[in-house]
C-alpha positions in Angstrom: 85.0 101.1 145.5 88.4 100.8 144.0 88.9 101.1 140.0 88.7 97.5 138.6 91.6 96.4 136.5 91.5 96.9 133.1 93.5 94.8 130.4 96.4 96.2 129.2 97.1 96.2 125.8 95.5 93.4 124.2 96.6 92.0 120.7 93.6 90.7 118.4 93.5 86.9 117.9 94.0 86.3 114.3 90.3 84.6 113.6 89.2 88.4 114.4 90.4 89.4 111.1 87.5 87.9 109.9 85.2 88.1 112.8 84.8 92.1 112.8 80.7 92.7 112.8 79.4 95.3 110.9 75.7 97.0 110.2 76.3 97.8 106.3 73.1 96.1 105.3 71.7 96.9 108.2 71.8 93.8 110.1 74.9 92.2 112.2 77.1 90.3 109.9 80.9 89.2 109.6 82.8 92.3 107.4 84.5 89.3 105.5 80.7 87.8 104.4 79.3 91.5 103.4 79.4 91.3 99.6 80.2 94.5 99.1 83.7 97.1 99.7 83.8 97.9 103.5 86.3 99.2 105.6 85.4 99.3 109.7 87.7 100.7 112.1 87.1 99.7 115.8 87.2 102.3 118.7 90.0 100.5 119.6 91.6 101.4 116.2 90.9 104.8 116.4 92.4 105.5 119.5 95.9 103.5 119.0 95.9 105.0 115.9 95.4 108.9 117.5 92.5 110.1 115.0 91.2 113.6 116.3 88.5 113.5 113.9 86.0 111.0 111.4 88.2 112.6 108.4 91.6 111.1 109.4 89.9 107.8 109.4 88.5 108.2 106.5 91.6 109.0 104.6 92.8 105.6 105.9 90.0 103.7 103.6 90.8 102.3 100.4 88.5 104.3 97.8 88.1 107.3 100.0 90.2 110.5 100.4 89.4 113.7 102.6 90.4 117.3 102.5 89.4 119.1 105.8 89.4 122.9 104.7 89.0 123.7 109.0 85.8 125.6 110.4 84.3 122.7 111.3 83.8 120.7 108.0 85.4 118.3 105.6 85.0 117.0 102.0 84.7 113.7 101.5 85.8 112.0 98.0 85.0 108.0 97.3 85.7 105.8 94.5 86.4 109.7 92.7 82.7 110.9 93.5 83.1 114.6 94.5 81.8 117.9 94.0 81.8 121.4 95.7 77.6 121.8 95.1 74.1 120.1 96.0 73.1 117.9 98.3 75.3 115.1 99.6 77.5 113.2 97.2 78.1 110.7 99.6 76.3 109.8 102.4 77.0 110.6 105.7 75.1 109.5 109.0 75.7 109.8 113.0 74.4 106.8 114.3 70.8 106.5 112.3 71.0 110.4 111.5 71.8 111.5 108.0 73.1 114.8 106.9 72.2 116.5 103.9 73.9 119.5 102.7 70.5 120.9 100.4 72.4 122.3 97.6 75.8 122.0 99.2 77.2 119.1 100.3 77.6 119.0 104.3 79.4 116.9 105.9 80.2 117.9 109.6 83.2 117.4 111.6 82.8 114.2 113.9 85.4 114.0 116.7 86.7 110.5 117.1 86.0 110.1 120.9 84.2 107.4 122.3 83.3 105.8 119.3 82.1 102.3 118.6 83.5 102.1 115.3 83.5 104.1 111.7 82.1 102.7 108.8 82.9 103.7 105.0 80.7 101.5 103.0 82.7 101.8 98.9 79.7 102.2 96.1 76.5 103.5 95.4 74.1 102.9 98.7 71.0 104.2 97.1 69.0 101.2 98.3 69.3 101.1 101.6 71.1 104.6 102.4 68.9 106.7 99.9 69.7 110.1 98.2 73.3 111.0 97.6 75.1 108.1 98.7 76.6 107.9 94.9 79.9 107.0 95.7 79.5 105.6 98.8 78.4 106.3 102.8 80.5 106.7 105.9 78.5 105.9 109.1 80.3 107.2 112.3 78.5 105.2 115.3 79.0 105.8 118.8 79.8 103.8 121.8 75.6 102.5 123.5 75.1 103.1 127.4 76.2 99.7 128.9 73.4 98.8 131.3 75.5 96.7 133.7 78.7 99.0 134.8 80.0 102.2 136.0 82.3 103.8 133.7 84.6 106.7 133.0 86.8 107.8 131.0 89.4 111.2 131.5 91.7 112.5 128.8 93.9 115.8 128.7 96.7 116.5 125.8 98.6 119.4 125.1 100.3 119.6 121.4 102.8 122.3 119.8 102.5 123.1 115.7 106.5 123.9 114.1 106.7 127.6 113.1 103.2 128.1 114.8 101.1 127.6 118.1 100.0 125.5 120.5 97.2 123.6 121.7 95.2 121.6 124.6 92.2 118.9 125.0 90.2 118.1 127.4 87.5 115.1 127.1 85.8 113.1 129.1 83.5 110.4 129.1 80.5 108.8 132.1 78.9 105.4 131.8 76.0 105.8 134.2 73.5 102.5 134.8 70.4 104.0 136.5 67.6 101.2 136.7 69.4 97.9 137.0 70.0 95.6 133.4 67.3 98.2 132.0 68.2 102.3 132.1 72.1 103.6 131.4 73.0 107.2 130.3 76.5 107.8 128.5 77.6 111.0 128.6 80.2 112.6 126.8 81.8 116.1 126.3 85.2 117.4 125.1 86.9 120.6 124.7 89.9 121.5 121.9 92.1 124.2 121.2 93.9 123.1 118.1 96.8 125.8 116.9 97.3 127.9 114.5 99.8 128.0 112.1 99.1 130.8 109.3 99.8 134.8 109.0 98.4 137.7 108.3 100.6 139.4 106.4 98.3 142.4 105.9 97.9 143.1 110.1 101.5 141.9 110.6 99.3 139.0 112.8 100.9 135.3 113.3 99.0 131.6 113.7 95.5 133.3 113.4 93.6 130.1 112.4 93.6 128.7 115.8 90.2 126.8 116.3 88.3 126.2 119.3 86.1 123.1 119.3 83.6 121.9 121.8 80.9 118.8 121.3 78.6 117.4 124.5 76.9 113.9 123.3 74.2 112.1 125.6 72.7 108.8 124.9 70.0 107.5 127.3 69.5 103.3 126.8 66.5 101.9 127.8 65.3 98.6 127.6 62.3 97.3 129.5 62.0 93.8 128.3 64.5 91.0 126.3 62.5 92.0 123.1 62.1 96.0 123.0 65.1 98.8 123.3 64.7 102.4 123.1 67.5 104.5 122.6 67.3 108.5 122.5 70.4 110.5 122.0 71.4 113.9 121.5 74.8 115.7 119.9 75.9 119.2 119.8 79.3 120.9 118.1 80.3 124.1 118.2 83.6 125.2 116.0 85.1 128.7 116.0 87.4 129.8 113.5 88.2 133.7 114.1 90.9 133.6 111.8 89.2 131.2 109.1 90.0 127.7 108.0 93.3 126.1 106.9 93.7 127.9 103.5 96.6 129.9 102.9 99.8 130.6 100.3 102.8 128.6 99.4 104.3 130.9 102.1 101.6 129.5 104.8 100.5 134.1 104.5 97.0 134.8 103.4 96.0 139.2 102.7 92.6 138.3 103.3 90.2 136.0 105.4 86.6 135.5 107.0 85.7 134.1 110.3 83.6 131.0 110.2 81.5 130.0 113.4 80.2 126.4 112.9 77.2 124.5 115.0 75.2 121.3 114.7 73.2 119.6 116.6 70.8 116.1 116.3 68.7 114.4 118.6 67.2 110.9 117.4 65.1 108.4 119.1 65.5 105.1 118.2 63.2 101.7 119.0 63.8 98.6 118.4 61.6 95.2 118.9 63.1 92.0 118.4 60.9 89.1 117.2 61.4 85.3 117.0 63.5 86.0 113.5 63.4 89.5 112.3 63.4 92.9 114.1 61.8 96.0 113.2 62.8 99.3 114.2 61.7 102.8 114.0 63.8 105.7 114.3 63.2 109.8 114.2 65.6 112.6 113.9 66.6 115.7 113.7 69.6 117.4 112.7 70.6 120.9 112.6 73.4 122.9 110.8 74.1 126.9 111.2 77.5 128.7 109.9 78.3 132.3 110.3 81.3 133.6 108.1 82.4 137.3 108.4 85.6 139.3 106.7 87.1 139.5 103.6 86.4 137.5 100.6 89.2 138.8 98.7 91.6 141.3 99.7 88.9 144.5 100.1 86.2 142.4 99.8 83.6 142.1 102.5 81.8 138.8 102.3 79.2 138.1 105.6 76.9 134.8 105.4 74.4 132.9 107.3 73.2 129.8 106.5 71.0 127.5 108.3 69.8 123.8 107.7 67.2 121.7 109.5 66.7 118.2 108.5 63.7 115.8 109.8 63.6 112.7 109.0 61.2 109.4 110.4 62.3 105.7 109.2 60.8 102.3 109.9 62.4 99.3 109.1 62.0 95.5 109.1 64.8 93.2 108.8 65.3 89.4 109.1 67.8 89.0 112.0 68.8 85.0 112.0 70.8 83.1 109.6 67.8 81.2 106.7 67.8 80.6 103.1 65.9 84.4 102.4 67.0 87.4 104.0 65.7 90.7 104.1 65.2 94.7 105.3 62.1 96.7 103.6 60.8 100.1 104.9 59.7 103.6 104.7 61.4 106.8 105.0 60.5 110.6 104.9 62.7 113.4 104.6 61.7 117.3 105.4 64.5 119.9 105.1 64.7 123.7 104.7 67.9 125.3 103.8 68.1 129.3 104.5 70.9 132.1 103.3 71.4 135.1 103.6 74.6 136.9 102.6 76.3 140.3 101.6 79.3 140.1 98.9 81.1 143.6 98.9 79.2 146.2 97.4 77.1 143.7 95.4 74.2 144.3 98.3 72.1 141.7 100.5 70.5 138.3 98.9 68.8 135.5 100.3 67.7 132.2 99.4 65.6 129.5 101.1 65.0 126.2 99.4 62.8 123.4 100.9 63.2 119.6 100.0 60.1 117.3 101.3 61.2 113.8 100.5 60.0 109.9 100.7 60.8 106.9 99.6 59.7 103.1 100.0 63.0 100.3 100.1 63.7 96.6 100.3 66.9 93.9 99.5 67.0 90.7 100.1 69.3 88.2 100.1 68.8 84.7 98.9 70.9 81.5 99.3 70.9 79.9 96.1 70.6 75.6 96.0 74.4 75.5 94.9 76.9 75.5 97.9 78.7 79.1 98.9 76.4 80.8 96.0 74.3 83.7 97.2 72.2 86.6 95.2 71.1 89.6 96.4 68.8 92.1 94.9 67.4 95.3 96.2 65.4 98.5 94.9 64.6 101.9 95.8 61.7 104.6 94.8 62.5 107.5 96.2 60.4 111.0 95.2 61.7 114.8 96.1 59.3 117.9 96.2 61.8 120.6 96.3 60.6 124.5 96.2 62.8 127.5 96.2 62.9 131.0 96.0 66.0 133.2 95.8 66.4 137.1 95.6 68.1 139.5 95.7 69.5 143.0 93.5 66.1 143.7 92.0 65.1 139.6 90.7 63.6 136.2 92.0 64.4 133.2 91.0 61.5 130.4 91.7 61.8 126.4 91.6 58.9 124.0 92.1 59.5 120.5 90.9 59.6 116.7 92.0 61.8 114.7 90.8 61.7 110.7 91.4 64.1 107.9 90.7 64.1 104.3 90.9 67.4 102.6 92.4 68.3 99.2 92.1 70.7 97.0 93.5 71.7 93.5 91.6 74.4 91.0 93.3 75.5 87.7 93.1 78.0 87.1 95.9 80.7 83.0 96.1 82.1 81.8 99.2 84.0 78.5 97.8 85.9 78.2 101.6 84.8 79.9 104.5 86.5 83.4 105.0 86.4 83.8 101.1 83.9 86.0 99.4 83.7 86.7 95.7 81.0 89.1 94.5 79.9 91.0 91.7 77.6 94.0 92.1 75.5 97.0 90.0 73.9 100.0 91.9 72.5 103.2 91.0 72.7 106.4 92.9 70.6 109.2 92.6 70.7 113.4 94.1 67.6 116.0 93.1 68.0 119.1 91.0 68.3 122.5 92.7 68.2 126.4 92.3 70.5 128.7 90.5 71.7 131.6 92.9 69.9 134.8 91.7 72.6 137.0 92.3 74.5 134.8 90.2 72.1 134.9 87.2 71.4 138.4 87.6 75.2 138.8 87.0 75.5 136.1 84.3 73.0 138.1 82.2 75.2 141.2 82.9 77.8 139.3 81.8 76.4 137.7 78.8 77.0 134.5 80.5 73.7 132.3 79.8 73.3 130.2 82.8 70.1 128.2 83.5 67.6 129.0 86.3 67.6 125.3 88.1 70.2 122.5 88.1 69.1 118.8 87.0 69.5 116.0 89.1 72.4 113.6 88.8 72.5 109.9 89.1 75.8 107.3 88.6 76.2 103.8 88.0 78.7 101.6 89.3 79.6 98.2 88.3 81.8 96.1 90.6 83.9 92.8 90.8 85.8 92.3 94.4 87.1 89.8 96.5 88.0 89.2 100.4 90.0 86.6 101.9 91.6 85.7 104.9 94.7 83.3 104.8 98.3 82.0 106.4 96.3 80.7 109.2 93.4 83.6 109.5 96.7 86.3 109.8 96.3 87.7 106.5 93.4 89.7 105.3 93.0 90.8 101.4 90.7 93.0 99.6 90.2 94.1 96.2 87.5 95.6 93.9 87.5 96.5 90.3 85.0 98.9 89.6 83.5 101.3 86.7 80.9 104.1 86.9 79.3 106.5 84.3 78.1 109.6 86.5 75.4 111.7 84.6 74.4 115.1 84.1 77.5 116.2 87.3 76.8 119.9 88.5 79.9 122.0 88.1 80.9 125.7 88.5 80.9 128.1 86.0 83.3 131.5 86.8 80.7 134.8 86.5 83.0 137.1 88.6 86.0 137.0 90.5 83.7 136.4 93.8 80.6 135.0 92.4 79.9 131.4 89.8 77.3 130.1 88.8 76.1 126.4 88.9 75.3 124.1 85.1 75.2 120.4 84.6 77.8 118.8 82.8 77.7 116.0 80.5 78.9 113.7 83.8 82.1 112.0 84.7 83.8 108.4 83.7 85.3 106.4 86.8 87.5 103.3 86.6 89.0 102.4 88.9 91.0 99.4 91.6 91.6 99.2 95.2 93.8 97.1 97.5 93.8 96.1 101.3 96.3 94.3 103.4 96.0 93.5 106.8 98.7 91.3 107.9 99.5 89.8 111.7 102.8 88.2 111.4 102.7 87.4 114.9 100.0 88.4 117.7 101.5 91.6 118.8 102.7 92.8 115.1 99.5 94.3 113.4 100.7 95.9 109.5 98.2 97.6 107.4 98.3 98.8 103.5 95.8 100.3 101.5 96.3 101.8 97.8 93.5 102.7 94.9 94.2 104.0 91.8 90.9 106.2 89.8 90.6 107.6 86.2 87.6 110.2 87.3 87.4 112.5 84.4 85.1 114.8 83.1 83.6 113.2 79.4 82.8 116.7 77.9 84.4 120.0 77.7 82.2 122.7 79.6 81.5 126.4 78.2 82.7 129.0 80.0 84.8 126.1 82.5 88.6 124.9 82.9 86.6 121.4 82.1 88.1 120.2 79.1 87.0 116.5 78.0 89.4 114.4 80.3 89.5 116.6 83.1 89.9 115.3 86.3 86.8 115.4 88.7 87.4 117.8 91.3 89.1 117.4 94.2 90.1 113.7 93.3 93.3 112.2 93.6 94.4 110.0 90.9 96.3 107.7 94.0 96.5 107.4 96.9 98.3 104.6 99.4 98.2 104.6 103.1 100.6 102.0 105.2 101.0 102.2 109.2 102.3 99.5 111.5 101.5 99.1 115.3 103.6 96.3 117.8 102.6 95.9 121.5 105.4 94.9 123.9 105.3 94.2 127.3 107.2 96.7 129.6 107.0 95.5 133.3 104.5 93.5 135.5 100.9 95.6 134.6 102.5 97.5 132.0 102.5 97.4 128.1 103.7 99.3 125.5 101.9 100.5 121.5 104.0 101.9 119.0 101.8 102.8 115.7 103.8 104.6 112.8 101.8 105.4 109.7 102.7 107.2 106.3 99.8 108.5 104.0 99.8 109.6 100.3 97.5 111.4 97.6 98.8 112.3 94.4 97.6 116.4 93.2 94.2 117.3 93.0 94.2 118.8 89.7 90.8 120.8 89.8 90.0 124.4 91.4 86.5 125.6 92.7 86.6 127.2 89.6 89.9 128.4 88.2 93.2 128.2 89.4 96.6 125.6 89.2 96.9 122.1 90.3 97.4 121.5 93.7 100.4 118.8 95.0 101.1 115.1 95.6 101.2 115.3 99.5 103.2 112.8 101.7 102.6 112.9 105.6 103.3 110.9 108.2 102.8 110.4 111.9 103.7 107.8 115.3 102.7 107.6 118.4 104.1 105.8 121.5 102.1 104.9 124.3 102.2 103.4 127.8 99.2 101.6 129.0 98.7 100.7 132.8 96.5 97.4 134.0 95.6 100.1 136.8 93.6 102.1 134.0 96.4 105.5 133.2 98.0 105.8 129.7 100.3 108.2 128.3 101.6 109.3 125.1 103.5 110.7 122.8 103.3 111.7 119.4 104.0 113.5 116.3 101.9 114.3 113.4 102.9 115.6 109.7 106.5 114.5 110.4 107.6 114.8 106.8 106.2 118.9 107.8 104.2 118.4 104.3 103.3 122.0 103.2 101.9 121.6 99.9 98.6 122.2 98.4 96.0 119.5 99.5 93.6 120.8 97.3 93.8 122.7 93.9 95.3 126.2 94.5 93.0 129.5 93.3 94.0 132.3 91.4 95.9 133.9 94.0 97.8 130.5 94.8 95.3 129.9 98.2 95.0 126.5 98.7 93.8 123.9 102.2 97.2 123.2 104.3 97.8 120.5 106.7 99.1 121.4 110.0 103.0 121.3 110.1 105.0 119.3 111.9 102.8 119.1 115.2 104.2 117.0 118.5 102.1 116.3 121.6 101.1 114.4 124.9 98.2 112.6 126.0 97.1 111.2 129.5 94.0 109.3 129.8 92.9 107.6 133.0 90.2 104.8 132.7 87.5 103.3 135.6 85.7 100.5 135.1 
């Protein structure tokens, strides 16, 4: 059977500005009627616009900023919520899994293959999201078996870093129907080598933080009558970093590193039974994280880790599905997650630590069109409740936490469409994260120290008050967004320096945030597409801490003050069957200003990047592209004492070719 034609490239009609369907309040609506701050980026996005990974599409939010420090994980910043310690600031799901970090916040690198689309949802989502979805919640959703077709999808690359290595990709992809209009597989698996750009200077070795990444993804579809779907899917990753992540000197050297291995996996099974005007659905998963580090922590120094998280969690959910005057989603959900370490810190001598969270809460939000025209209100609430128990030991002590902490998390909205394809909205939500355990080993050296540190961390909670806006005009080509927002942040863990290596964890007094973003999407003409995004955040610390570089006014770590993003994409045509895309994009962050726990200010960072491609009707692209073009090589992050700070790749160019059947 020969491949069936596929559509060149295709330019959106401009009603689709509007049109773009999203799950935020988990049911199908229009982006443009979702009273809230959401930003949705179509597969179709993602790959004109060459993301490798979830955190380059991210970045490319209003409100939301990424640093990915290599070895297979990111740190995710929105509306200036960020922090270096316990669980999750912001949420983060796969599909209808969420990770947690349990005392660390975890958010795994998600290669941006085969995706449906990427969500990053601006605000507190403690209703409907749960814990740690403070300053928001990105959901990365993949691509559902299609029941009906054959497909594939092939993809090979090779790519070249300036003043470093090389690197390769391989990925491919295999729609498989296997019981007609009722069973389909999708399978999925890709392989990176991505290069390596710093030295050694200590072995006299070159580009040693070349990273190897492999992920297989299978989703089986079933669905045995018009009503009732079943969906059960599984994702693994495997990251190795021999010669550790992407920190390094002003002179891209480090005199000291640790190998970090990184895995996850999740499985989930999903079911779904659609009623005459609601739907409920159930949905179980598991997730799994493991990292191995090994080397030096400083130069001399040997630092070895392993750490291991499971996460189980069960949720059942009912939700009104067709357009009436009251709409709604209520359930239950259940959390269970262990978090294990065990670690040796030069001559220090082993310590371990296991903490284990067991978690529940009930949920609802409705929705209710009010008796005058465009006016809607929306109200939602939360209970959630945390058992958390810990032990830690190590050098002769134990330190032991048994406490439950519970929180109640409203949501209040009042949303004005006075045209259609114009929403007005204002909104106040609450987020809430649980307490957690002070390392011993850090206590036991605190007291050496005559540093006072307390033996368990409080749990924090923020508030965020909105005002925003979404409109579509010149004729449905011009999309605009905006939000004002303010939160007060309470009781924020930070680090307190104990030794050069080790710090221990206290709350703070919290963090203010003010702040405003901006979103243009503009289609002068059907083949033009232009995109801006800029925010602007006053996220600073209200108190001085003891023993801490936080000084009243202090920025909150790792957040950038501003940040603006702009790219531009045109599709031409090239000959009969063939089209061409050419995407440019340029992306800004002014300097984080905040170390782990001491050090200097890191740098305003401008990068940019275009890609050209050539699409066939036959199903065969190519392309090529170059990333980092300005060869940016300041700090992302805030620098440490000895000036080591996250990098971005250097100028990097590369080809792709992708052959499509379907």
């Amino acid at each position: 059977m020969p491949a069936q034609p596929s559509p060149a490239v295709v330019a959106l009609a401009p009603t689709e500005l509007a049109g773009v369907e999203v799950t935020a309040r988990r049911r199908v609506e229009r982006r443009i009627d979702a009273p809230l701050a959401i930003t949705a980026l179509g597969g179709t996005q993602l790959d004109a616009g060459g993301f490798q990974n979830a955190a380059q599409a991210i970045d490319s939010a209003p409100g939301a900023s990424t640093v990915d420090v290599g070895g297979g994980f990111t740190q995710v910043q929105i509306r200036g919520v960020s922090s270096s310690l316990g669980g999750n600031d912001n949420g983060y799901y796969l599909d209808e899994i969420p990770f947690t970090g349990v005392t660390v916040p975890w958010h795994p690198d998600a290669r941006a293959f085969d995706l449906d689309r990427i969500e990053v949802l601006r605000g507190p989502q403690g209703t409907l999201f749960g814990e740690g979805s403070m300053g928001g919640t990105v959901r990365i959703l993949t691509n559902k078996p299609e029941l009906d077709r054959f497909a594939a999808l092939a993809q090979a690359g090779w790519s070249t870093a300036e003043g470093g290595g090389t690197g390769w990709n391989a990925k491919a992809m295999a729609n498989l129907p296997l019981l007609e209009d009722q069973l389909a597989l999708r399978v999925v698996a890709t392989d990176e080598s991505l290069p390596g750009w710093v030295d050694d200077v200590a072995a006299e070795r070159r580009d040693i933080n070349r990273h190897r990444v492999t992920t297989r993804r299978a989703r089986l579809r079933f669905e045995p009558s018009e009503n009732w779907r079943f969906d059960a899917a599984h994702w693994s990753y495997h990251s190795a970093a021999p010669g550790g992540g992407y920190a390094a000197d002003d002179a891209m050297e480090v005199g000291s590193y640790y190998a970090r291995d990184a895995d996850w996996r999740t499985s989930n099974l999903v079911s779904t039974y659609q009623g005459g005007e609601s739907s409920v659905t159930y949905t179980y998963a598991v997730a799994e994280l493991e990292q191995r580090q090994r080397g030096d922590i400083l130069p001399g120094t040997r630092y070895d880790s392993d750490t291991a998280i499971a996460v189980r969690t069960h949720e059942l959910r009912w939700s009104s599905t067709t357009p009436r005057r009251l709409s709604w989603t209520a359930g239950a959900y259940r959390r269970e997650a262990r978090r294990s370490d065990v670690s040796v810190i030069g001559a220090v001598g082993p310590s371990s630590s296991r903490q284990d969270n067991g978690g529940g809460a009930l949920f609802g939000e409705l929705t209710l069109q009010l008796p005058w025209a465009g006016w809607t209100a929306n109200a939602g609430l939360r209970y959630f409740t945390d058992h958390v128990e810990g032990a830690s030991l190590g050098i002769g002590a134990e330190s032991v936490l048994d406490e439950r902490f519970q929180s109640w998390n409203p949501r209040v909205g009042i949303a004005w469409q006075p045209v259609p394809d114009t929403t007005l909205y204002a909104s106040t939500a609450k987020g809430f994260r649980s307490g957690q355990l002070q390392p011993v080993t850090s206590y036991v050296l605190a007291q050496a120290a005559g540093i006072a540190l307390p033996t368990r961390i409080r749990p924090d909670q923020i508030v965020t008050t909105e005002l925003g806006a979404k409109t579509l005009m010149d004729g449905g080509r011009l999309l605009v967004e905006a939000a004002l927002f303010h939160s007060r942040w309470q009781d924020v863990p930070v680090r307190v320096p104990v030794t050069d290596v080790f710090n221990g964890l206290v709350n703070s007094d919290g963090a203010r945030i003010r702040g405003i973003e901006f979103g243009l999407t503009y289609q002068p003409w059907d083949r033009l597409a232009m995109q801006l995004e800029s925010t602007l955040i006053d996220a600073t610390y209200t108190t001085d801490v003891a023993g801490t570089s936080i000084r009243r006014g202090t920025q909150v770590y790792n957040t950038p003050r501003t940040t603006w993003g702009a790219s531009l994409e045109y599709q031409y045509p090239v000959a009969q069957d063939l089209s061409g895309v050419v995407r440019a994009g340029v992306r800004h962050h002014s300097a984080r200003q905040v170390a782990l726990t001491q050090g200097t200010p890191g740098d305003a960072i401008v990068s940019a990047d275009a890609r050209i491609t050539l699409e066939s009707a036959q199903g065969w692209s190519a392309s090529v592209y170059g990333e980092n073009l300005s060869n940016e090589d300041g700090a992302d992050d805030a620098r440490n004492t000895r000036g080591i700070a996250t990098r971005l790749r250097p100028r990097t160019f590369g080809v792709e070719f992708a052959f499509r059947y379907r």
